[in-house]
C-alpha positions in Angstrom: 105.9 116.9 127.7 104.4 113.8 128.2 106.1 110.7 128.5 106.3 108.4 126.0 105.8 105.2 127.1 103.4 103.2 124.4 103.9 103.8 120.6 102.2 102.7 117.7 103.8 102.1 114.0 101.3 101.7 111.3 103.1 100.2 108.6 105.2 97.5 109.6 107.1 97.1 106.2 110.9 97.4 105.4 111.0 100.8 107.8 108.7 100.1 110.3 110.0 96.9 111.6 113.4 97.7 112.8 111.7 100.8 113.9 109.3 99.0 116.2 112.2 96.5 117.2 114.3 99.9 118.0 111.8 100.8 120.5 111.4 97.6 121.9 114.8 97.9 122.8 114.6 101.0 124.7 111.7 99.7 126.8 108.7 101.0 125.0 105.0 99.1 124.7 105.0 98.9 120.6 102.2 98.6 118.5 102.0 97.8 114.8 100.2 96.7 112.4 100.3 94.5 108.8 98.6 93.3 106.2 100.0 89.6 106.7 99.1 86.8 109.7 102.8 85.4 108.8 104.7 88.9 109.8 102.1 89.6 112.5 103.2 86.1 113.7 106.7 87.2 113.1 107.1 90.5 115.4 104.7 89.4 118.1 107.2 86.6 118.7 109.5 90.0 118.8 107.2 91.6 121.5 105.8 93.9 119.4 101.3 94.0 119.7 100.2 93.3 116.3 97.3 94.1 114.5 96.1 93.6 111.2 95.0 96.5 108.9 94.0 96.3 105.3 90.7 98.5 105.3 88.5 100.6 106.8 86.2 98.0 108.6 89.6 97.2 110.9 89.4 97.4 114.5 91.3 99.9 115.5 90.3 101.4 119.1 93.1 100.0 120.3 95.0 103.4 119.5 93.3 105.5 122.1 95.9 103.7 124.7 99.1 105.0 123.0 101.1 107.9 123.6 102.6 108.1 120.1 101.7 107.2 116.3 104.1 106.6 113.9 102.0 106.5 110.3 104.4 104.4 107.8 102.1 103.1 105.0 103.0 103.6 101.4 100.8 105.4 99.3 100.4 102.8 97.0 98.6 100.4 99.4 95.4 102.5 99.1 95.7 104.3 96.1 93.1 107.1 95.5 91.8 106.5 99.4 95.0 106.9 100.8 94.3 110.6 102.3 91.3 109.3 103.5 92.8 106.2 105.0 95.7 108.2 106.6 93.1 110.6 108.3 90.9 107.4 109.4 93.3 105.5 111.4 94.3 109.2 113.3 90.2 110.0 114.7 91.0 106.5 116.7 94.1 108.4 118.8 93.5 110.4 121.8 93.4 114.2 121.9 97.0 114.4 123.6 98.9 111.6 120.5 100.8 113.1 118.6 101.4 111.8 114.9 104.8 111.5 112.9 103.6 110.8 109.0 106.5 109.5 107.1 106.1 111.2 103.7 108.2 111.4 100.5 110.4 113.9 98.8 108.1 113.2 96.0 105.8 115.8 96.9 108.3 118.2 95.6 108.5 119.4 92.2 111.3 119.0 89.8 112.2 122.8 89.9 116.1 122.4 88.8 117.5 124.2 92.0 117.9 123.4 95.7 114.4 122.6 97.2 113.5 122.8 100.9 110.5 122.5 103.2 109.4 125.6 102.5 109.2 125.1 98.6 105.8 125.3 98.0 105.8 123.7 94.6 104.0 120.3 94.0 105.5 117.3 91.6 103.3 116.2 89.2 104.0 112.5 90.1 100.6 110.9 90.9 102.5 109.7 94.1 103.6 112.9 95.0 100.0 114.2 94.6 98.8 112.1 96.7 101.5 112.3 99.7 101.0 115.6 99.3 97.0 115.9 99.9 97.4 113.6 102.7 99.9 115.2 104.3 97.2 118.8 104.2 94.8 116.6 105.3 96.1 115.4 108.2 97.9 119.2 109.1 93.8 120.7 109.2 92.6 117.3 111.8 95.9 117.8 114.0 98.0 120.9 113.6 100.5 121.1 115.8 100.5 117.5 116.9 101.6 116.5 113.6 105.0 116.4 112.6 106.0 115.2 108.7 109.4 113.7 107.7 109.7 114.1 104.2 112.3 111.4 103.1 114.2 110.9 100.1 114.9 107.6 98.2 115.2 104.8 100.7 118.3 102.6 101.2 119.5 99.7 103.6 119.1 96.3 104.9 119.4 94.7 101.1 117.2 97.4 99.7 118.8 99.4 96.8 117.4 100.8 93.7 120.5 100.2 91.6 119.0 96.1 92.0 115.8 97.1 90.0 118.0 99.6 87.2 120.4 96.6 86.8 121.3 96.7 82.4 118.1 99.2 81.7 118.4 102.5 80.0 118.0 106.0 82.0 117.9 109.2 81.0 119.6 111.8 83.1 123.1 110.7 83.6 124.4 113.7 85.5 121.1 114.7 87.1 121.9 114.7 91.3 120.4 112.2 93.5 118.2 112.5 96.6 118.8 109.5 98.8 118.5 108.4 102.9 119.7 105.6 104.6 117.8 103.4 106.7 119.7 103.9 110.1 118.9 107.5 109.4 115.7 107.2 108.8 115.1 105.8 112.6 117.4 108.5 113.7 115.3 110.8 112.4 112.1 109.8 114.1 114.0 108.9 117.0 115.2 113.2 117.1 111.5 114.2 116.5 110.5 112.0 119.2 113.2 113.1 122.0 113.3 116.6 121.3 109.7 116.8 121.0 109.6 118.5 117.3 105.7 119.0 116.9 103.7 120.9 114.1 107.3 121.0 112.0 107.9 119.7 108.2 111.6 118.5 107.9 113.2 116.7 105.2 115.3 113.6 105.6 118.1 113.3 102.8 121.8 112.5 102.6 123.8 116.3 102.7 125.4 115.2 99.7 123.9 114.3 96.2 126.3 112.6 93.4 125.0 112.1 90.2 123.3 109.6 88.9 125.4 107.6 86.6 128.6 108.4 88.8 126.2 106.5 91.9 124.9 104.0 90.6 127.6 102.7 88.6 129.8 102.7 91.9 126.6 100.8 93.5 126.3 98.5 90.7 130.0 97.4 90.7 129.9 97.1 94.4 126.8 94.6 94.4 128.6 92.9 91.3 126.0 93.8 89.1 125.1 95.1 85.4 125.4 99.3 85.8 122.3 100.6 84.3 123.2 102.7 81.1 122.3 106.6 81.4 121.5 107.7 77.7 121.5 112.0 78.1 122.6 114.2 80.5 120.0 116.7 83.0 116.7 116.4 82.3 114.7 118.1 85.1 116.0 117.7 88.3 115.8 118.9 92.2 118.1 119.0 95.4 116.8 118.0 98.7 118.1 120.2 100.9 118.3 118.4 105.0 119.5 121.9 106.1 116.4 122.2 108.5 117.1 118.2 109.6 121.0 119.4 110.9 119.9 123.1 112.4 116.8 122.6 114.0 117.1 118.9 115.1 120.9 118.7 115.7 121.1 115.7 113.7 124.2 114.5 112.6 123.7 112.2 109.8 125.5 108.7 110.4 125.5 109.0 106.2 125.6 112.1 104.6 127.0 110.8 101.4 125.4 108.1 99.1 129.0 106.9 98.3 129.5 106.2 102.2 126.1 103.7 102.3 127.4 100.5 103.2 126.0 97.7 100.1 
């Protein structure tokens, strides 16, 4: 395999920072890129080689130099384009890069039952739609260079959902909850990466999923805040199962319960 020595992050938000300043750590040439001069300003102070990317007319030949991409943009920064986008940035890489895309357990559908990567159902979520066609997209340009991490709901470093729930109504009180911490998150990649994991789909989620009200009442007490109110019980539901993540990767999950997440 060949070493990786120079690796891009595209998407330099609330996971791709302390991902970039994760591999700066262990010696590697990071690249990344923004939307904002302020944060470009930020992590080029850090070390990392910024670049800014909000469209298609961006410069972006500087990927042919690295070993490595990590694509981290959210779905909602392009909307509609977003498959398009996602497949733009990778025709700049060389023929040997290989690509992680950090997708969403969205692209699953709510099928009441234990789903895993080989669930082959779609959500009808107009997110997970569109994760979903990107991710096929980018699987026809690069095969087995492409590896997808599929994550669930994303917590750390001050970002909770229970903070945006805080005294609103819910439905679904005992429906389970699919959730990954940050740390893991970056463990995650960091597995791919080491044990060279190409042309694979593996989910990233917590082992164990409480239920909604139970959670996020214990969150909401813990941040001092207003619990949400959960008006009915299941609605439609699914389980994330990070089976795959443990066996194949040997990952051991630094949080494998929500209830263990430090707030």
């Amino acid at each position: 395999m060949k070493k990786i020595e120079r690796i891009a992050i595209v998407g330099c938000g609330w996971l791709g920072t302390p991902l970039a300043e994760f591999y700066l750590e262990k010696g590697l040439v990071v690249h990344g890129t923004t939307r904002t001069p302020s944060k470009a300003e930020q992590l080029s102070q850090k070390g990392v080689h910024m670049h800014l990317l909000n469209d298609f007319t961006d410069d972006l030949t500087w990927l042919d130099s690295v070993d490595l991409l990590v694509l981290n943009i959210p779905p909602s920064s392009f909307g509609t384009e977003y498959p398009r986008f996602m497949t733009h940035i990778v025709r700049f890489i060389s023929e040997e890069t290989n690509v992680i895309f950090i997708s969403s357990t969205s692209v699953y559908d709510n099928q009441n039952k234990v789903v895993n990567e080989d669930s082959t159902e779609v959500g009808n979520s107009a997110r997970g739609k569109t994760v979903y066609a990107a991710e096929q997209e980018l699987s026809s340009l690069l095969s087995t260079r492409l590896t997808i991490l599929r994550m669930g709901g994303l917590v750390g470093n001050n970002r909770h959902p229970v903070k945006f729930m805080t005294g609103k109504n819910y439905p679904g009180k005992s429906e389970p909850i699919n959730l990954i911490h940050l740390e893991d998150c970056i463990g995650l990649i960091d597995a791919v990466i080491e044990n060279a994991y190409w042309g694979e789909t593996i989910n990233g989620c917590t082992a164990e999923h409480p239920q909604k009200e139970e959670y996020y009442t214990w969150a909401a007490e813990k941040l001092d805040l207003t619990a949400p109110i959960f008006t009915t019980e299941k609605t439609t539901f699914k389980i994330i199962s990070n089976e795959k993540s443990s066996n194949l990767l040997g990952y051991i999950y630094r949080y494998n319960n929500p209830l263990d997440f430090p707030l």
